[in-house]
mmCIF file of the N, C-alpha and C atoms, coordinates in Angstrom:
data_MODEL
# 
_entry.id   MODEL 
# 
loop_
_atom_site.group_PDB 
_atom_site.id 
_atom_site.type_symbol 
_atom_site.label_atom_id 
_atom_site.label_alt_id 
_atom_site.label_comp_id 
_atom_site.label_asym_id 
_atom_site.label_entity_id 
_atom_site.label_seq_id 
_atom_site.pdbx_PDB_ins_code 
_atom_site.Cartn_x 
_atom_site.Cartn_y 
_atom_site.Cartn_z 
_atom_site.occupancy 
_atom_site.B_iso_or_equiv 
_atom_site.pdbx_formal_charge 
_atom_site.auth_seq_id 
_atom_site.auth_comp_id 
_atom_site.auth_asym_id 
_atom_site.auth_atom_id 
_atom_site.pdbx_PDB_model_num 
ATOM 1   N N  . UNK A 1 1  ? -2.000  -10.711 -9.672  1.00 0.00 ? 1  UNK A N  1 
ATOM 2   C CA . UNK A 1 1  ? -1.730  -9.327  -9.355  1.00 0.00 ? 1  UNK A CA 1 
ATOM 3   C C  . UNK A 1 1  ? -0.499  -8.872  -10.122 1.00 0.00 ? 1  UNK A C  1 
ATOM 4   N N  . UNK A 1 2  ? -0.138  -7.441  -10.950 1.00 0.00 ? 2  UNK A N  1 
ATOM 5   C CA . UNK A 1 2  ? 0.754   -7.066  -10.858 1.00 0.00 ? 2  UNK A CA 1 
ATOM 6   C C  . UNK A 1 2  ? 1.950   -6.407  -10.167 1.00 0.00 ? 2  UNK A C  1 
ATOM 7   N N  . UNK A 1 3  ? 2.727   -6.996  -10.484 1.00 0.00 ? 3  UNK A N  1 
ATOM 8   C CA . UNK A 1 3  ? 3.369   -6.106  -9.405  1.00 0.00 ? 3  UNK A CA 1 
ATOM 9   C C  . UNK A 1 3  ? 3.564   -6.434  -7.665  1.00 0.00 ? 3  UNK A C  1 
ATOM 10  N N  . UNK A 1 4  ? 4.510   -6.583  -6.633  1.00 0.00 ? 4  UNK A N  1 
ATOM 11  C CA . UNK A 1 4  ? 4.526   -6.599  -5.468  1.00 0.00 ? 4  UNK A CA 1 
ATOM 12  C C  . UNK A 1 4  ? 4.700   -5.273  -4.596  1.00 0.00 ? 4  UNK A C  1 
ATOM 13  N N  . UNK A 1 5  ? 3.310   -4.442  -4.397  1.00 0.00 ? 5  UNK A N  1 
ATOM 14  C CA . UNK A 1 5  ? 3.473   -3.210  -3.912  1.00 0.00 ? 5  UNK A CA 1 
ATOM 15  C C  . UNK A 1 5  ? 2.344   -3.044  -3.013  1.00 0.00 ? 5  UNK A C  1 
ATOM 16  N N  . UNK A 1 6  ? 3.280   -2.125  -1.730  1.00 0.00 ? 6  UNK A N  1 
ATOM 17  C CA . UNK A 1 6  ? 2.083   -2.355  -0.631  1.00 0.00 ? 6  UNK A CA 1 
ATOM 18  C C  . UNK A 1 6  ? 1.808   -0.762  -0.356  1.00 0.00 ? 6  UNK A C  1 
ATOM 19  N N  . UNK A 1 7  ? 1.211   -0.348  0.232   1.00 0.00 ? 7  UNK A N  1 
ATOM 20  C CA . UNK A 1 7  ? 0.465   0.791   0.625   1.00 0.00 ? 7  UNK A CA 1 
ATOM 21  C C  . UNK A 1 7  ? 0.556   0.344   1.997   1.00 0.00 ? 7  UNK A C  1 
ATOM 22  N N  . UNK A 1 8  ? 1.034   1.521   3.028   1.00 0.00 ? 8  UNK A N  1 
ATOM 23  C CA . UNK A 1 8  ? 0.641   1.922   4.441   1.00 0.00 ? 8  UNK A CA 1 
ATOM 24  C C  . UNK A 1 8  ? 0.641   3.946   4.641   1.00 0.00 ? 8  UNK A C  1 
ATOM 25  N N  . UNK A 1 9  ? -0.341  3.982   5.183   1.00 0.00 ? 9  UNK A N  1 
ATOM 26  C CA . UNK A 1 9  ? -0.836  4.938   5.385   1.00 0.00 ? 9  UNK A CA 1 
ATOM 27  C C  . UNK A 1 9  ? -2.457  5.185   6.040   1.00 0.00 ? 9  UNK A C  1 
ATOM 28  N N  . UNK A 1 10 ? -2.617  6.498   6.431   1.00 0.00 ? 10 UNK A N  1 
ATOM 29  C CA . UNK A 1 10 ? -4.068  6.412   6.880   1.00 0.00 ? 10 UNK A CA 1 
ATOM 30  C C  . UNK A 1 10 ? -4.970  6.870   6.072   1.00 0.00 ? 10 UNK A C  1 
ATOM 31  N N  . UNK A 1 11 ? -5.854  5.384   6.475   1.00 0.00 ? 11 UNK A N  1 
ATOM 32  C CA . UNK A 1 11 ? -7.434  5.531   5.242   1.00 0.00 ? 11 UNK A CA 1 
ATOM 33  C C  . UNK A 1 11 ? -8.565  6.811   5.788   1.00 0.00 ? 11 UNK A C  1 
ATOM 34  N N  . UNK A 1 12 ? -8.462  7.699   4.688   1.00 0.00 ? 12 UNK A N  1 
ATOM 35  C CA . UNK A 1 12 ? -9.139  9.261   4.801   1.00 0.00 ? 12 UNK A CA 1 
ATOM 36  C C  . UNK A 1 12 ? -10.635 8.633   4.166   1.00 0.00 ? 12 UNK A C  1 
ATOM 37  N N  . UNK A 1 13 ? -10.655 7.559   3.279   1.00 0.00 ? 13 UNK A N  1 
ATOM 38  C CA . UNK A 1 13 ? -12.158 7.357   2.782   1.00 0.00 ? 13 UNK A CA 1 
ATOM 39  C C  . UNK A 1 13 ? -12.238 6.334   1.782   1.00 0.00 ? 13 UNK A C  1 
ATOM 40  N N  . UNK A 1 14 ? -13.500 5.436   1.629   1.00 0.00 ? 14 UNK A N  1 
ATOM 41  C CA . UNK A 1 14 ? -13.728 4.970   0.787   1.00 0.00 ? 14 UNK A CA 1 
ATOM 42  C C  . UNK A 1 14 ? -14.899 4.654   0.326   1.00 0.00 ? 14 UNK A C  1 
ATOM 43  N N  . UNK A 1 15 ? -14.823 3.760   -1.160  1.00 0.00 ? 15 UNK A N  1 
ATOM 44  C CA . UNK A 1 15 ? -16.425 3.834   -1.551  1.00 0.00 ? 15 UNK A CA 1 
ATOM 45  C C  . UNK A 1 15 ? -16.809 2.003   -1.540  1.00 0.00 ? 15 UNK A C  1 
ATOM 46  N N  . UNK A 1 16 ? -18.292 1.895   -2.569  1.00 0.00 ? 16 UNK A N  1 
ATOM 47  C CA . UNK A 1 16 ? -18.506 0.840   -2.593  1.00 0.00 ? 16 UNK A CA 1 
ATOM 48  C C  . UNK A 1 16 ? -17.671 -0.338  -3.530  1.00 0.00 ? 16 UNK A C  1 
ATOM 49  N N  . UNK A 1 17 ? -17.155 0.480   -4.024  1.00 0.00 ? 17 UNK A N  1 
ATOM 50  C CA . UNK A 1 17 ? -15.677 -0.150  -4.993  1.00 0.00 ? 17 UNK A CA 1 
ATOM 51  C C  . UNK A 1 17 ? -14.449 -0.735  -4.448  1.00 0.00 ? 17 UNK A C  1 
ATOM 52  N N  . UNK A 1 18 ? -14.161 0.220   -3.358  1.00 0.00 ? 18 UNK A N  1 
ATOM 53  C CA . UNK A 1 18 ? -13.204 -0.211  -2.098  1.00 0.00 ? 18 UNK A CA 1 
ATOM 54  C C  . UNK A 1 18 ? -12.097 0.654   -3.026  1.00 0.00 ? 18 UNK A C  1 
ATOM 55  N N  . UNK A 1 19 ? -12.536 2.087   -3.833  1.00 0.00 ? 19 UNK A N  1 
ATOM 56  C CA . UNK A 1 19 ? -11.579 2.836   -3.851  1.00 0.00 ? 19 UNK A CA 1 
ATOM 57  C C  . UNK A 1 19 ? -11.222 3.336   -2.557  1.00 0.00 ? 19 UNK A C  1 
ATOM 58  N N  . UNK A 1 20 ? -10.118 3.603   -2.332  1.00 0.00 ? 20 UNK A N  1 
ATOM 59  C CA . UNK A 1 20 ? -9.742  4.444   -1.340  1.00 0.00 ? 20 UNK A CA 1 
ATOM 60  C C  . UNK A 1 20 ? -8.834  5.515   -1.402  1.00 0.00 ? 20 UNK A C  1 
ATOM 61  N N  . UNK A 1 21 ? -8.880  6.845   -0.552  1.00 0.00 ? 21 UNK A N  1 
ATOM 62  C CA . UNK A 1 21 ? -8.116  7.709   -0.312  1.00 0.00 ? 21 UNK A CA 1 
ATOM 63  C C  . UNK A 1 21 ? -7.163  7.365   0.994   1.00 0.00 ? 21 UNK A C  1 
ATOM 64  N N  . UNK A 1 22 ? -5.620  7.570   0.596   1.00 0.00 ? 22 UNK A N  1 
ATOM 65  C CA . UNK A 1 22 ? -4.759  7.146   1.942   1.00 0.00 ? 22 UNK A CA 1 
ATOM 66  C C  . UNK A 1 22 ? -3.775  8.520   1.856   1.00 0.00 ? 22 UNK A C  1 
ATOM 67  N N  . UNK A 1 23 ? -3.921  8.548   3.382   1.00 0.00 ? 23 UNK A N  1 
ATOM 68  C CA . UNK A 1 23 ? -2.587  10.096  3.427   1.00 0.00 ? 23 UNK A CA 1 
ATOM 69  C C  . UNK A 1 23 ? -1.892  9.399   4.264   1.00 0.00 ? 23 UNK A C  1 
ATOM 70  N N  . UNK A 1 24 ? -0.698  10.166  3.927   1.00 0.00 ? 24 UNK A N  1 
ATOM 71  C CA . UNK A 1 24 ? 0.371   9.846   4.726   1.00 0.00 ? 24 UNK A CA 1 
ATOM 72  C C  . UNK A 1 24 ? 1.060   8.633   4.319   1.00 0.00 ? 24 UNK A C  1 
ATOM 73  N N  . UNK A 1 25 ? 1.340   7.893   3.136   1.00 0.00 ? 25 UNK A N  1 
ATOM 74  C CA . UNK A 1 25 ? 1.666   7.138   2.560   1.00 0.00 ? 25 UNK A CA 1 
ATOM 75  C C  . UNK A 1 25 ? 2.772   6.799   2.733   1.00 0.00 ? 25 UNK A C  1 
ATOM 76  N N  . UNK A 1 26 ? 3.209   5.303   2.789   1.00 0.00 ? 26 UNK A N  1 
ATOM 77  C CA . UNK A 1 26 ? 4.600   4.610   2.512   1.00 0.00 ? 26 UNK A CA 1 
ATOM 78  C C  . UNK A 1 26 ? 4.533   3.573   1.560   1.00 0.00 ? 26 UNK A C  1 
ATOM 79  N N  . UNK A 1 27 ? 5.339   3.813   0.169   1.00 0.00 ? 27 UNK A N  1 
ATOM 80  C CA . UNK A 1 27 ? 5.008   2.984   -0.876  1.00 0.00 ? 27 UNK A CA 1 
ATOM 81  C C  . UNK A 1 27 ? 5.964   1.998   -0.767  1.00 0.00 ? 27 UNK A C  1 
ATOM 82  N N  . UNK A 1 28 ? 5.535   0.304   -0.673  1.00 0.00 ? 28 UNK A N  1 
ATOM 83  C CA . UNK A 1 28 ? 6.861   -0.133  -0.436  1.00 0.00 ? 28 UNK A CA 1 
ATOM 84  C C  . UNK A 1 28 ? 7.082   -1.306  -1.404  1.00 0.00 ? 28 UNK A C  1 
ATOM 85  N N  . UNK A 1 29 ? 7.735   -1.443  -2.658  1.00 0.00 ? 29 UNK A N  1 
ATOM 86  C CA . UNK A 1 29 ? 7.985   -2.107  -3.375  1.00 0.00 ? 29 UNK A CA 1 
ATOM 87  C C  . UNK A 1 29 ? 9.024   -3.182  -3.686  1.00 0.00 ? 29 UNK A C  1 
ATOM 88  N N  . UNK A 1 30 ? 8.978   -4.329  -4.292  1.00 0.00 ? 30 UNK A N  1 
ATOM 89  C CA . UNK A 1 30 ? 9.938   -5.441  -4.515  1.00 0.00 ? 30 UNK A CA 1 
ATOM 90  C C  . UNK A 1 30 ? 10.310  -5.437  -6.090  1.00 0.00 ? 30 UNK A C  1 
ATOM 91  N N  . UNK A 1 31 ? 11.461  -5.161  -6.106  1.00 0.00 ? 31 UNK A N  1 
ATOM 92  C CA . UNK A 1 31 ? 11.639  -5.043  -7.851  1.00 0.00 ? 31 UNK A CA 1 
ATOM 93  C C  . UNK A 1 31 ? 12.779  -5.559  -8.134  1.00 0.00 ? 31 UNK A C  1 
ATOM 94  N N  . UNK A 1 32 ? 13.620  -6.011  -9.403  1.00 0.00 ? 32 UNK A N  1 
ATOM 95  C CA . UNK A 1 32 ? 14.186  -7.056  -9.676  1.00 0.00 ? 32 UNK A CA 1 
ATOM 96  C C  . UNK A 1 32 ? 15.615  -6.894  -8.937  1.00 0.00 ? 32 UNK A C  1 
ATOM 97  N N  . UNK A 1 33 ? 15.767  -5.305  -8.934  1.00 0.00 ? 33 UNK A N  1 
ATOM 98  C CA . UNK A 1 33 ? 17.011  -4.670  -8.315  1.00 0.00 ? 33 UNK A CA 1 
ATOM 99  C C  . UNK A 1 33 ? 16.657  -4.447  -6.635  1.00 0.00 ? 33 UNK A C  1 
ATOM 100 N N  . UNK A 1 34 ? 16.274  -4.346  -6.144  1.00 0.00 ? 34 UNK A N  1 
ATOM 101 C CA . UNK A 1 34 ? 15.848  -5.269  -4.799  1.00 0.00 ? 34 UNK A CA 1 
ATOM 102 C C  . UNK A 1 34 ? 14.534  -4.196  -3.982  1.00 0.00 ? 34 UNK A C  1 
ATOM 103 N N  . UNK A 1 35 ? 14.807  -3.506  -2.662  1.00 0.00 ? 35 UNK A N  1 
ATOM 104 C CA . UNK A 1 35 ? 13.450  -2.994  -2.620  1.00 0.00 ? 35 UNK A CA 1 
ATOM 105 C C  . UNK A 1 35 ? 13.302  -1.608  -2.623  1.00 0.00 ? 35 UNK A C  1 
ATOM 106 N N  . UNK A 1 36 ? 12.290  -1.101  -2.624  1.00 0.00 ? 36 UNK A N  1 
ATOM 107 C CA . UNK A 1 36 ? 12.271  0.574   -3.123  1.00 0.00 ? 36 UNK A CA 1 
ATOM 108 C C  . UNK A 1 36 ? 11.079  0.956   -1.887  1.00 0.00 ? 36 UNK A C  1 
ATOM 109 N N  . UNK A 1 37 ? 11.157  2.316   -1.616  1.00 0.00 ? 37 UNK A N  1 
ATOM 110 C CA . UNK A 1 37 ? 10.448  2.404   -0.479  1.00 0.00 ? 37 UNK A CA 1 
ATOM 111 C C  . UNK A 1 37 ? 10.338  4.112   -0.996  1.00 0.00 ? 37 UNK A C  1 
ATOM 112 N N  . UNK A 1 38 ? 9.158   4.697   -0.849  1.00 0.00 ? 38 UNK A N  1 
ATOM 113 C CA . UNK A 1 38 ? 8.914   5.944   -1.263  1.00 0.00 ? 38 UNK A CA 1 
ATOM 114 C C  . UNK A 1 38 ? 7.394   6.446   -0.054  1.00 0.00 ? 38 UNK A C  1 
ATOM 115 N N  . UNK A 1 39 ? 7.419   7.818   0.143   1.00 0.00 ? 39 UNK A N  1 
ATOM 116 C CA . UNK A 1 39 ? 7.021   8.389   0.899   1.00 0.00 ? 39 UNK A CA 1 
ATOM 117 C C  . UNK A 1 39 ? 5.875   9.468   -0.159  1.00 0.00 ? 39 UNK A C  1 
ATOM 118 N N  . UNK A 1 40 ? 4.579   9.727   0.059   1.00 0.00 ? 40 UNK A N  1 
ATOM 119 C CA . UNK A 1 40 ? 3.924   10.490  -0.228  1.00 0.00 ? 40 UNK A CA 1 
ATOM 120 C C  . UNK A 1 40 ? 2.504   10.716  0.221   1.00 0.00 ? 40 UNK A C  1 
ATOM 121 N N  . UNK A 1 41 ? 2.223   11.960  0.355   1.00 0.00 ? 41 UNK A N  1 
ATOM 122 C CA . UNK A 1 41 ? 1.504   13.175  0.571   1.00 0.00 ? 41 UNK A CA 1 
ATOM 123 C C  . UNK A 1 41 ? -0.162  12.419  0.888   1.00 0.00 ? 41 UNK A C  1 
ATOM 124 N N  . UNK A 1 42 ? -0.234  12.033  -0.426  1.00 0.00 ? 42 UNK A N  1 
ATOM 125 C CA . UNK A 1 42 ? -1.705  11.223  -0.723  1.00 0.00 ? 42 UNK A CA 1 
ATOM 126 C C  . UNK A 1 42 ? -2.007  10.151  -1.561  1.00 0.00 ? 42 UNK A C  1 
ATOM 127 N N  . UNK A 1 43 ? -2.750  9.298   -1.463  1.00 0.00 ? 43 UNK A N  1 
ATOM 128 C CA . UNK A 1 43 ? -3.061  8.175   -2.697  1.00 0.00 ? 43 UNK A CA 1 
ATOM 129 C C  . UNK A 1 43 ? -4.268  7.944   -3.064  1.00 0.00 ? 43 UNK A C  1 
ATOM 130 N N  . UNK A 1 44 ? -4.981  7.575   -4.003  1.00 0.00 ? 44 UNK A N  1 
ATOM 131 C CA . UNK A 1 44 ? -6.023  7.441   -4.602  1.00 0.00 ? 44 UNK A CA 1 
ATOM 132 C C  . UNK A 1 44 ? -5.806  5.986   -4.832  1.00 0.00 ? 44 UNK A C  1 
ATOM 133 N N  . UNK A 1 45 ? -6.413  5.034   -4.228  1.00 0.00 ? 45 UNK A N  1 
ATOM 134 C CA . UNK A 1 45 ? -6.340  4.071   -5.121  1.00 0.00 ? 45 UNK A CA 1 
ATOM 135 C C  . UNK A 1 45 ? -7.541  3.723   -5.992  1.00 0.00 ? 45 UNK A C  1 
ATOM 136 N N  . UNK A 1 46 ? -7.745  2.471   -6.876  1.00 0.00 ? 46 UNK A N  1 
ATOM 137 C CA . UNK A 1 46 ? -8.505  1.686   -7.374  1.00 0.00 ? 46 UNK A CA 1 
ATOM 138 C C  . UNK A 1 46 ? -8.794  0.409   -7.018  1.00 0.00 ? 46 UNK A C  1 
ATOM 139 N N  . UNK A 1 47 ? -9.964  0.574   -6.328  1.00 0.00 ? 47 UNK A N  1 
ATOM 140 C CA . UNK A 1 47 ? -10.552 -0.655  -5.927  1.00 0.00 ? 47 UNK A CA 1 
ATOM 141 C C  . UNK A 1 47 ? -10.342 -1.980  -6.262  1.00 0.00 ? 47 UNK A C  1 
ATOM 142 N N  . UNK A 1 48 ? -9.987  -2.193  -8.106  1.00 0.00 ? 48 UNK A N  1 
ATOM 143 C CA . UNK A 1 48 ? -9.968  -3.108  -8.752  1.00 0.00 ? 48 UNK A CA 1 
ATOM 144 C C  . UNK A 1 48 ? -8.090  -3.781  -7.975  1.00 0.00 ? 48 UNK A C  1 
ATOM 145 N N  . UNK A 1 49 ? -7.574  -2.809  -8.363  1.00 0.00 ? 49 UNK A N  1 
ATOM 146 C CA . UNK A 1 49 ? -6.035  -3.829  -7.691  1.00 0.00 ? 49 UNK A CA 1 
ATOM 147 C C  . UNK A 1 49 ? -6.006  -3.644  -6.134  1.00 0.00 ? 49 UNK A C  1 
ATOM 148 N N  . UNK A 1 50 ? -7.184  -3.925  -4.972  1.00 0.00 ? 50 UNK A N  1 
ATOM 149 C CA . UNK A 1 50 ? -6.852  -3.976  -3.868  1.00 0.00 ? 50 UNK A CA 1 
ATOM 150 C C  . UNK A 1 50 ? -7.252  -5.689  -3.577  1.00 0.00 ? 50 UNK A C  1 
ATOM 151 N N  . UNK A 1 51 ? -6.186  -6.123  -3.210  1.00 0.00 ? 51 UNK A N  1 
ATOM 152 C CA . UNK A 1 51 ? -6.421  -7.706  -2.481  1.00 0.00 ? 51 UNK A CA 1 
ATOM 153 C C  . UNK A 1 51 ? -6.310  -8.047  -1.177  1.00 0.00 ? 51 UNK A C  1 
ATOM 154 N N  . UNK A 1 52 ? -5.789  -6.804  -0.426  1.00 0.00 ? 52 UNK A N  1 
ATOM 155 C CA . UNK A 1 52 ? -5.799  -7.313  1.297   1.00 0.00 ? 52 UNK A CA 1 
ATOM 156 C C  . UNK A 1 52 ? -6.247  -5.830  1.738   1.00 0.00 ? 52 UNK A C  1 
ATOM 157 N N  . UNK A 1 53 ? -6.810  -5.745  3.197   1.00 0.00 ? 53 UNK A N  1 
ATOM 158 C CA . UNK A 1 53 ? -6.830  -4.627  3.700   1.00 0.00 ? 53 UNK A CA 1 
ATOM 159 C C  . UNK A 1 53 ? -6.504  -4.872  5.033   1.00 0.00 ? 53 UNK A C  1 
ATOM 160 N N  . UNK A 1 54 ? -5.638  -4.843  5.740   1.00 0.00 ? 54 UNK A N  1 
ATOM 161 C CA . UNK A 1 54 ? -5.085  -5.030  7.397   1.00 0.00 ? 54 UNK A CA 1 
ATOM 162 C C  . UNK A 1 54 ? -5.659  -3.713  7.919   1.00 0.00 ? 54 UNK A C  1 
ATOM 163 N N  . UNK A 1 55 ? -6.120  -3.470  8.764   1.00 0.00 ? 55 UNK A N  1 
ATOM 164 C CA . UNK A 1 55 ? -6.146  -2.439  9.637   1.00 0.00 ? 55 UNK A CA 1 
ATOM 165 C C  . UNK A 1 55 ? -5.000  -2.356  10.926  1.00 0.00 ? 55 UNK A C  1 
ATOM 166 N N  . UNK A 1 56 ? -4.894  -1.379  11.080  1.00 0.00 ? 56 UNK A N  1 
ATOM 167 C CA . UNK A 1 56 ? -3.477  -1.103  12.542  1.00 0.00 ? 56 UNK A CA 1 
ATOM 168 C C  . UNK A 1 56 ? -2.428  -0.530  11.843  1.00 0.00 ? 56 UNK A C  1 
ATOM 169 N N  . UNK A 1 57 ? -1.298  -0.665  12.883  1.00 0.00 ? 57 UNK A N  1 
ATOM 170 C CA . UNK A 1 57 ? -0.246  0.088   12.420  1.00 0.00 ? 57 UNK A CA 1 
ATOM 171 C C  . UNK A 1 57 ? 0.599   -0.761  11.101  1.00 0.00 ? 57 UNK A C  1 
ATOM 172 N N  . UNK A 1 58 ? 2.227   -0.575  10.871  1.00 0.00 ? 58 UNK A N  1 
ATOM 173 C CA . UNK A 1 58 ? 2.684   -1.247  10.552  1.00 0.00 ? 58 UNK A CA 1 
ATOM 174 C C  . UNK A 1 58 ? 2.882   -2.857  10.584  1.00 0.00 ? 58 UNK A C  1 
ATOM 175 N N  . UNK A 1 59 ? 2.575   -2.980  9.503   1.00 0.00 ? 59 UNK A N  1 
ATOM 176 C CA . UNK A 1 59 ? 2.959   -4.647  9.321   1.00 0.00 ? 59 UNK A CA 1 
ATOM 177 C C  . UNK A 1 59 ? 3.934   -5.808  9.753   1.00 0.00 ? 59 UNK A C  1 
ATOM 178 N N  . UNK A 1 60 ? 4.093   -6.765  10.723  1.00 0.00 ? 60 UNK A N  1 
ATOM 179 C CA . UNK A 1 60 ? 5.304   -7.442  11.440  1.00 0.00 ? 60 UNK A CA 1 
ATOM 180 C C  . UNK A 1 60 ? 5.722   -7.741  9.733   1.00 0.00 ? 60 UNK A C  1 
ATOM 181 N N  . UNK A 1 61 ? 4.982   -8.437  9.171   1.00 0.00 ? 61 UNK A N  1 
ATOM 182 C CA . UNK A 1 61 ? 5.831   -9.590  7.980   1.00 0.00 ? 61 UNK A CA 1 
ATOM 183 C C  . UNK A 1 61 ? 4.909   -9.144  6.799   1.00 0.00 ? 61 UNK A C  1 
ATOM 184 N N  . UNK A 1 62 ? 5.821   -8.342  5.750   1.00 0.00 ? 62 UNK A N  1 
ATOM 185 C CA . UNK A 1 62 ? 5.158   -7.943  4.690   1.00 0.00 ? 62 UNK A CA 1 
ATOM 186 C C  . UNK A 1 62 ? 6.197   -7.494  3.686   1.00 0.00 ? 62 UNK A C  1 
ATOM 187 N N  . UNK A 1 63 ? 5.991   -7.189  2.403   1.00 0.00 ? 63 UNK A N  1 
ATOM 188 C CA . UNK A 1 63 ? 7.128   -7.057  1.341   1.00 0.00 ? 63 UNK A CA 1 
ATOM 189 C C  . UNK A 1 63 ? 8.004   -6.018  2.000   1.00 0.00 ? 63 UNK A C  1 
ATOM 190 N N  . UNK A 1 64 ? 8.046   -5.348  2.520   1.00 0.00 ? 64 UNK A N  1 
ATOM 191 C CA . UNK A 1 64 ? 9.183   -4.152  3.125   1.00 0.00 ? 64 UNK A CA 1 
ATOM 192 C C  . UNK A 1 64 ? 10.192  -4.919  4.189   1.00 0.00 ? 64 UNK A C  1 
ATOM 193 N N  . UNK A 1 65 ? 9.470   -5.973  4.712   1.00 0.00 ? 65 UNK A N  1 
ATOM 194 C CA . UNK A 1 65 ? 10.743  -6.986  5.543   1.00 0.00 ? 65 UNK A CA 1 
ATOM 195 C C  . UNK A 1 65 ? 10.960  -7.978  4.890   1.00 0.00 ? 65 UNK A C  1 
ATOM 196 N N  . UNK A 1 66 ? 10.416  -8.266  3.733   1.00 0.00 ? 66 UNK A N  1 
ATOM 197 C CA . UNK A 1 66 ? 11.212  -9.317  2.891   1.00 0.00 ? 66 UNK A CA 1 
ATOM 198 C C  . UNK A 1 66 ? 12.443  -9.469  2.172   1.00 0.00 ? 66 UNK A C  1 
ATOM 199 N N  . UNK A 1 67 ? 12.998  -10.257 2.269   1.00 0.00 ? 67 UNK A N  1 
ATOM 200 C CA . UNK A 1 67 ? 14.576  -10.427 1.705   1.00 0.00 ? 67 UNK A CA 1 
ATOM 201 C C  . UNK A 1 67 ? 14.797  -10.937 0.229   1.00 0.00 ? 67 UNK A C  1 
# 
């Protein structure tokens, strides 16, 4: 995978690709300068870079509580 970046937000739709539409987004990233956390509107993803899908709320243990 590239990159350590997670998506939480609510799933509005998806296809047989496992694109998905997410609103209400929290982008939460690990980068060399430490973690980044960004807020937006809507997301489109691509099926091709999705490797987990949790359903529920927020995550106990996931890159946004990692040190």
């Amino acid at each position: 995978m590239q990159g350590d970046k997670e998506f939480v937000g609510t799933l509005r739709g998806f296809d047989d690709y496992v694109n998905m539409v997410l609103d209400d987004v929290t982008e939460f990233e690990l980068t060399p300068s430490g973690k980044r956390q960004i807020a937006l509107d809507q997301v489109l993803l691509n099926g091709n870079n999705v490797c987990m899908l949790i359903p529920g709320g927020m995550p106990e243990e996931s890159c946004h509580t990692l040190t």
